[in-house]
Short mmCIF file of the C-alpha atoms (twelve columns), coordinates in Angstrom:
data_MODEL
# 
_entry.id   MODEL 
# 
loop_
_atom_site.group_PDB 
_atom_site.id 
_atom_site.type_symbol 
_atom_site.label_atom_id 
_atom_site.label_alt_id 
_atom_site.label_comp_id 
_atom_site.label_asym_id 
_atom_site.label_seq_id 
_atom_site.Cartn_x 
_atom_site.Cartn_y 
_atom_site.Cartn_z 
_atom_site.pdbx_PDB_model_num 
ATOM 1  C CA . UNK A 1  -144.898 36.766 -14.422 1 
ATOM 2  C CA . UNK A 2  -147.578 33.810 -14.349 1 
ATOM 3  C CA . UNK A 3  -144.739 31.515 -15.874 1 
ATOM 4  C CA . UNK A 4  -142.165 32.513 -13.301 1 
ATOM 5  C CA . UNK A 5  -144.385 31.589 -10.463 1 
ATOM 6  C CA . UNK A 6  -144.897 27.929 -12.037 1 
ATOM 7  C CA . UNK A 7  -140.819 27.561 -12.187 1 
ATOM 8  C CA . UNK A 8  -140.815 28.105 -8.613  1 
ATOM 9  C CA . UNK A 9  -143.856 26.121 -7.933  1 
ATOM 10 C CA . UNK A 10 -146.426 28.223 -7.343  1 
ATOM 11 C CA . UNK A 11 -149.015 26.666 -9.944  1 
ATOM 12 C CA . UNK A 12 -152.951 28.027 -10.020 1 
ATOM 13 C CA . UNK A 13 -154.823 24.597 -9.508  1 
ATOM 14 C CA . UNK A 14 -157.736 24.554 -11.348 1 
ATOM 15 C CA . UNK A 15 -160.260 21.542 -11.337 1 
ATOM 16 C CA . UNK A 16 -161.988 20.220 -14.238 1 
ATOM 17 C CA . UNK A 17 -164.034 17.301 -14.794 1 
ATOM 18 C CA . UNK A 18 -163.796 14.395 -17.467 1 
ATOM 19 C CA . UNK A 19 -167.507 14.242 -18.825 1 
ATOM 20 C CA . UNK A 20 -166.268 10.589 -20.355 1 
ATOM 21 C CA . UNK A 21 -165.089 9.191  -17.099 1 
ATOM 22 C CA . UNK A 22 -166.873 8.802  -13.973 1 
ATOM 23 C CA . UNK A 23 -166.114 8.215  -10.853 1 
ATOM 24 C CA . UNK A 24 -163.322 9.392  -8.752  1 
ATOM 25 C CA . UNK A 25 -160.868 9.044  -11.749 1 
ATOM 26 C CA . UNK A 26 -163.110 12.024 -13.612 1 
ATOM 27 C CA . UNK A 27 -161.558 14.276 -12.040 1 
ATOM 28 C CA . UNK A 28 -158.193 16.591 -12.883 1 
ATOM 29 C CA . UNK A 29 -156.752 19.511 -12.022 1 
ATOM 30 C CA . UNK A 30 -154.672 21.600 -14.632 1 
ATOM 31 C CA . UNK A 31 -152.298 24.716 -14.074 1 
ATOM 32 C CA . UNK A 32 -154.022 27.998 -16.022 1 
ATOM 33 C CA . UNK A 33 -151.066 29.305 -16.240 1 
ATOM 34 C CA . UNK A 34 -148.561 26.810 -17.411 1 
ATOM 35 C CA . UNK A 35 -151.424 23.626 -18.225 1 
ATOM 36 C CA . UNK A 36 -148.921 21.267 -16.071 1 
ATOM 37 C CA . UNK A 37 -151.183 18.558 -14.914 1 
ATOM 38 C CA . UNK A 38 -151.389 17.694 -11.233 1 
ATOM 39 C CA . UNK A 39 -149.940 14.614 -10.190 1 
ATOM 40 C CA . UNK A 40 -152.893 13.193 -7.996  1 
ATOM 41 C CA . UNK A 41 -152.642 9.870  -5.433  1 
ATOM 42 C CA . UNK A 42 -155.345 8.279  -4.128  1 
ATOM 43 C CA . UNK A 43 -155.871 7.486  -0.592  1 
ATOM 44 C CA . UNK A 44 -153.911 4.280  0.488   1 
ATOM 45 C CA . UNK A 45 -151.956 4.189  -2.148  1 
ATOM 46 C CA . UNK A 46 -148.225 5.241  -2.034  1 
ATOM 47 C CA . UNK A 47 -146.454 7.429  -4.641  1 
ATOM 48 C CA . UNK A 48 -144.935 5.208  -6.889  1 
ATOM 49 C CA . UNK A 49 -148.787 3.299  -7.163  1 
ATOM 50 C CA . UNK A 50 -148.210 0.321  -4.386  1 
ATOM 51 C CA . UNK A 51 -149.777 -0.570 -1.663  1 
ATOM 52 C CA . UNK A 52 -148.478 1.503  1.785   1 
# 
């Protein structure tokens, strides 16, 4: 049933962090159901990755 509820979009976020990267960017959060990575934007920044 875990699968179904990622079709539909209802994905269990969990966080983990990138001991290689620091920073803000060493962060990521991965489905444990499915292991879709989130799509993440930072602040000021507009979806496609320019300015807003």
């Amino acid at each position: 049933m875990g699968r179904l509820l990622c079709l539909i979009g209802r994905h269990h976020w969990v966080h983990h962090v990138n001991r290689e990267a620091s920073g803000p960017g060493g962060g990521y959060d991965l489905c444990s159901r499915c292991g879709r990575e989130k799509n993440v934007y930072e602040p000021g920044r507009g979806p496609v990755g320019g300015s807003v």
